[in-house]
C-alpha positions in Angstrom: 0.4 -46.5 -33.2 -0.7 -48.8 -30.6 -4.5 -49.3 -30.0 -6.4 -47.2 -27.5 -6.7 -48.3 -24.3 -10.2 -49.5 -22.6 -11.0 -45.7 -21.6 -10.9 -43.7 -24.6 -8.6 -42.9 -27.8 -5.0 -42.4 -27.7 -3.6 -39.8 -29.6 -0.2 -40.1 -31.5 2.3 -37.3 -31.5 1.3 -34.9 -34.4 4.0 -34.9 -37.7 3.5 -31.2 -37.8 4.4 -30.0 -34.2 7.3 -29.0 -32.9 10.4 -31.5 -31.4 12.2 -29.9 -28.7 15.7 -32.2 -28.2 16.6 -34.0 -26.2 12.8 -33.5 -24.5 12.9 -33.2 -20.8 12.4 -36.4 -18.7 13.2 -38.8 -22.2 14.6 -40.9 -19.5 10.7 -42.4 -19.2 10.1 -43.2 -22.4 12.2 -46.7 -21.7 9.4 -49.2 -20.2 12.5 -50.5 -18.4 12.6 -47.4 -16.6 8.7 -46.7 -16.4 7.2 -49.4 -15.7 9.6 -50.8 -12.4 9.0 -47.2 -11.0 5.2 -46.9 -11.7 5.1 -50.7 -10.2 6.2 -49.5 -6.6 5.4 -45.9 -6.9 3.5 -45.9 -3.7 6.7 -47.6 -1.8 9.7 -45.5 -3.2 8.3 -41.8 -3.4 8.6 -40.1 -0.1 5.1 -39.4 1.7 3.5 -39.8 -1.5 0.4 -41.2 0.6 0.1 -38.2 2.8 0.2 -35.9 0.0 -2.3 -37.8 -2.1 -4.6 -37.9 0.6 -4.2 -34.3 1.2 -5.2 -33.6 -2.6 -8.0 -35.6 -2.6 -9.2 -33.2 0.6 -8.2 -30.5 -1.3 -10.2 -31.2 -4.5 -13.3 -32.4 -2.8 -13.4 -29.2 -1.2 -13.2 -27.0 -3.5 -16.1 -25.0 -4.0 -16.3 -25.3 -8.2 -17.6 -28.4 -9.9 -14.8 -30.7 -11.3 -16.8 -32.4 -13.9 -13.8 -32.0 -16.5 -9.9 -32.7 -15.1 -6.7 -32.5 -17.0 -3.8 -34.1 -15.6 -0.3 -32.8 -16.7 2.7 -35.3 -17.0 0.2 -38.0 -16.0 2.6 -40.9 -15.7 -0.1 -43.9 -15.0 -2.9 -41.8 -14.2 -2.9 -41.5 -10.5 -3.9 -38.1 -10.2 -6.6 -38.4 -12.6 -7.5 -41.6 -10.9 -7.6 -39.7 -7.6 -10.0 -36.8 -9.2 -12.5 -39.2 -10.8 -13.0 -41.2 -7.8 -14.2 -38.2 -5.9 -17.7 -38.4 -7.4 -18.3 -42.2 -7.0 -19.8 -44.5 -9.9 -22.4 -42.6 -10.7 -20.7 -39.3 -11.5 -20.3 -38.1 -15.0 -16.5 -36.2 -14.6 -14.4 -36.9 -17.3 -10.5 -36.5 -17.4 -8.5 -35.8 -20.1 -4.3 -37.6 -19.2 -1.1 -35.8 -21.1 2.2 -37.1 -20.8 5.1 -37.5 -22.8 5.9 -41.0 -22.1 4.4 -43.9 -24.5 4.6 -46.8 -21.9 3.4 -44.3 -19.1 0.3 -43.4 -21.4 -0.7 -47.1 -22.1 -0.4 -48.1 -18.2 -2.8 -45.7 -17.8 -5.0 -48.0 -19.3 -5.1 -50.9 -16.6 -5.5 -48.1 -13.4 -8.6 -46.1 -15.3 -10.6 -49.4 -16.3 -13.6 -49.2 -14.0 -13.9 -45.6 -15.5 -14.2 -46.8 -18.9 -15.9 -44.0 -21.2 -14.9 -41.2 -18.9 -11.0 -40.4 -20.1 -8.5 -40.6 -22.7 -5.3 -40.1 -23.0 -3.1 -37.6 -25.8 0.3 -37.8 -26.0 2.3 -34.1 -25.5 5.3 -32.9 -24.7 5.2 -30.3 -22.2 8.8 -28.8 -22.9 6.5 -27.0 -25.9 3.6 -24.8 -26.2 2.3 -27.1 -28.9 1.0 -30.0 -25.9 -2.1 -28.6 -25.5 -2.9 -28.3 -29.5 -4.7 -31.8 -29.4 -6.8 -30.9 -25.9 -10.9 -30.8 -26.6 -12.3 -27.6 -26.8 -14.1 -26.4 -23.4 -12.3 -25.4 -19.7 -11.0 -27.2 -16.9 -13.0 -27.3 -13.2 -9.1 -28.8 -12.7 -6.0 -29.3 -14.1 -3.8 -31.7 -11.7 0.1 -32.6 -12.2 2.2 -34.8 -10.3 6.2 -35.4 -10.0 6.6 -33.6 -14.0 6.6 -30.5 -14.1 9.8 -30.2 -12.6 11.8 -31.7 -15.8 10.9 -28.6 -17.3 13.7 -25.4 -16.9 12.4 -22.0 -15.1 11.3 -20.2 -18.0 9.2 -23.1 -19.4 7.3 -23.7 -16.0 6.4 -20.3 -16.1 5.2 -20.0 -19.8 3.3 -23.3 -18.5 1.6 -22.1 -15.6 0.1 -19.7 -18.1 -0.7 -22.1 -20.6 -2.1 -23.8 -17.7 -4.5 -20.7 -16.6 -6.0 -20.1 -20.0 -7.2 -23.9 -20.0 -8.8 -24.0 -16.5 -12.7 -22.7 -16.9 -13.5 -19.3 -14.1 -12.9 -20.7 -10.8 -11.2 -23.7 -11.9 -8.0 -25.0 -9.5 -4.5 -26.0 -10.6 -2.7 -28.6 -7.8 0.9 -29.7 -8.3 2.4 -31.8 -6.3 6.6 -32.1 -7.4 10.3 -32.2 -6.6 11.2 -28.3 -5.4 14.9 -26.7 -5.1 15.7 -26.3 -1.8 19.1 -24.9 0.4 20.1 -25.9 3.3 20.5 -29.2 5.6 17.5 -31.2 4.3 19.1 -30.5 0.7 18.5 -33.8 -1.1 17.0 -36.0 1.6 13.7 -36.4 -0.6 16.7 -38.5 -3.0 18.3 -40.3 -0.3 14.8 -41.8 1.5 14.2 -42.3 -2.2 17.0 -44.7 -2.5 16.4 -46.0 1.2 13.0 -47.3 -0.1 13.8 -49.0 -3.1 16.8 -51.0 -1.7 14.6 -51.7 1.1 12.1 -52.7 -1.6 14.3 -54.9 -3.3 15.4 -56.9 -0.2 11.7 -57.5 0.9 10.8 -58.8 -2.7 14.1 -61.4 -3.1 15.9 -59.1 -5.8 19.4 -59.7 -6.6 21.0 -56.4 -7.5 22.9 -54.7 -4.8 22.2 -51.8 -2.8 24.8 -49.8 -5.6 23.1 -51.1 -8.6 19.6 -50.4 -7.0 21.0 -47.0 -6.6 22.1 -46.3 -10.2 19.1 -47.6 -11.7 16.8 -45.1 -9.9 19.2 -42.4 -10.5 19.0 -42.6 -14.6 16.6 -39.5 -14.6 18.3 -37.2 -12.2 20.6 -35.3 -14.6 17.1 -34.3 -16.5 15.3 -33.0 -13.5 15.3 -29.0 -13.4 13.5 -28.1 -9.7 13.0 -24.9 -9.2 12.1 -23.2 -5.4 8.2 -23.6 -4.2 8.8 -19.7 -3.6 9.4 -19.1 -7.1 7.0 -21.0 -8.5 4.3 -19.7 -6.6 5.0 -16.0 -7.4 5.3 -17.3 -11.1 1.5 -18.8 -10.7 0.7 -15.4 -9.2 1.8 -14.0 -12.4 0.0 -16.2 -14.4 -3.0 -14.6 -12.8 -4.1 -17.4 -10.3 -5.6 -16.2 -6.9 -5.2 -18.3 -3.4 -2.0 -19.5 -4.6 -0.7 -21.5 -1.6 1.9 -24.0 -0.2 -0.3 -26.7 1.4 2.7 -29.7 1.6 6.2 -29.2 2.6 8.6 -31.9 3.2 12.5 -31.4 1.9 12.0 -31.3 -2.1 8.4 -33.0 -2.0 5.8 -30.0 -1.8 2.4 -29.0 -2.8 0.9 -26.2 -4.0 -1.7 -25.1 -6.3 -3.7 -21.8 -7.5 -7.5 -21.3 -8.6 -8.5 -19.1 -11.7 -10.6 -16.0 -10.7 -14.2 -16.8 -11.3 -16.0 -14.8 -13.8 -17.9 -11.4 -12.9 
C-alpha cells in the first residue's frame, strides 16, 4: 500500500469485498493513461471551464451548509477541490474523494495540499454496492461526481443514485457533471472537439506523435464508457427520491444535472 497523501489516509481496497470484472473504466488504473489526461484535463475536455464555473455557482448557492462533500469517481480531485474552496481558508468543510483509480487517488494528493487535514481519500469501485462500506459515518451537505459515473451500465447508475440519496444528510445536493447518450446530428461531437484539443495540444507543446496516434491514445477508454440519456437519468434521480432534479448544462454529450434530498420535517 502506498503512503497516504499530505491530506489524510488512504484506504486500500478491502480483501473481503466484492470484485466486479473487468471493473468499469479499468482503462484508468494505467498512470500512462491517467496521468497525461489529468495533466491537460482543463485543455482536452469540452467546456469543462464553463461547467465548473457553473457548479461552483451552483454549490455556493445552495441554501444547506456543505461542511461535509463526497466526491464520486474523483479522478484528481477537482470537484472536491472546487467544493472546499468555496468557504476560503478559514472554513472547516471537509471532503471525503472515492475513485477506483490508484494513480488518480494519489494525484489527488498534490491538487488538495493547501487543504491539508480537511480530506482523504478511500479507494471504491463504484460498479458495486460495497464502495461506500469504507465512508465515515454521518451525511453529506453534498455529494459531487465528475466525468465517472457514466462507465457504469443503466441499472447500476440507478441502484447508485440511490446509494447516493441514502448518503446525502436532509437537504443535502447531488451535482454530476458527465458524458450523456444523445441522438441526432451533434451525436459524438463532445468526442471529436475532444480529439481536436489534444492534437492541437500536442502540436503547441512540440510532441511527436501524429494526429492518428494522438487519436488512439485518447480513445483507450471509449469501449468502457456506458452513457446513458440526461432524460433518463434524471427520472432515475426522481426515483431515488431527490426533489428539484434539473438539467442546468447541455452541450452535445457534456451535461449537468443534479438533485437535492428533501429536507427533514
Amino acid at each position: 500500500m502506498s503512503a497516504p497523501p499530505p491530506g489524510g489516509p488512504t484506504s486500500a481496497p478491502s480483501p473481503e469485498a466484492p470484485i466486479s470484472t473487468p471493473s468499469p473504466g479499468a482503462v484508468w488504473q494505467r498512470p500512462d493513461v491517467a496521468h497525461p489526461f489529468l495533466d491537460q484535463r482543463q485543455t482536452l475536455v469540452p467546456l469543462v471551464d464553463v461547467q465548473e464555473d457553473l457548479i461552483r455557482r451552483l454549490l455556493a448557492r445552495h441554501p444547506r451548509p456543505l461542511a461535509r462533500v463526497l466526491d464520486v469517481g474523483s479522478g484528481n480531485g477537482a470537484m472536491a477541490e472546487l467544493a472546499l474552496a468555496l468557504g476560503g481558508a478559514g472554513s472547516g468543510s471537509t471532503a471525503v474523494l472515492v475513485d477506483f483509480s490508484q494513480p488518480m487517488l494519489e494525484r489527488a494528493g498534490a491538487r488538495l495540499e493547501r487543504f491539508a487535514g480537511r480530506w482523504q481519500t478511500l479507494h471504491g469501485d463504484l460498479s458495486s454496492a460495497a464502495w461506500s462500506q469504507p465512508l465515515p459515518a454521518g451525511g453529506f451537505g453534498a455529494a459531487v461526481s465528475a466525468l465517472a459515473i457514466h462507465h457504469l451500465p443503466a441499472e447500476r447508475k440507478r441502484a447508485l443514485f440511490g446509494e447516493l440519496f441514502a448518503l446525502l444528510a436532509p437537504g443535502g445536493i447531488f451535482v454530476n457533471m458527465d458524458y450523456v447518450a444523445i441522438g441526432g446530428p451533434l451525436r459524438g461531437l463532445f468526442d471529436e472537439q475532444l480529439i481536436a484539443n489534444a492534437v492541437r495540444a500536442e502540436h503547441e507543446c512540440g510532441g511527436t506523435r501524429s494526429d492518428e496516434e494522438v487519436e488512439r491514445d485518447w480513445a483507450d477508454d471509449s469501449d468502457e464508457d456506458r452513457p446513458d440519456s440526461v432524460e433518463d437519468q434524471l427520472r432515475w434521480l426522481t426515483g431515488a427520491g431527490f426533489e428539484e432534479v434539473e438539467l442546468h448544462f447541455k452541450w452535445a454529450e457534456a451535461a449537468v444535472f443534479s438533485g437535492v434530498r428533501p429536507a427533514a420535517a
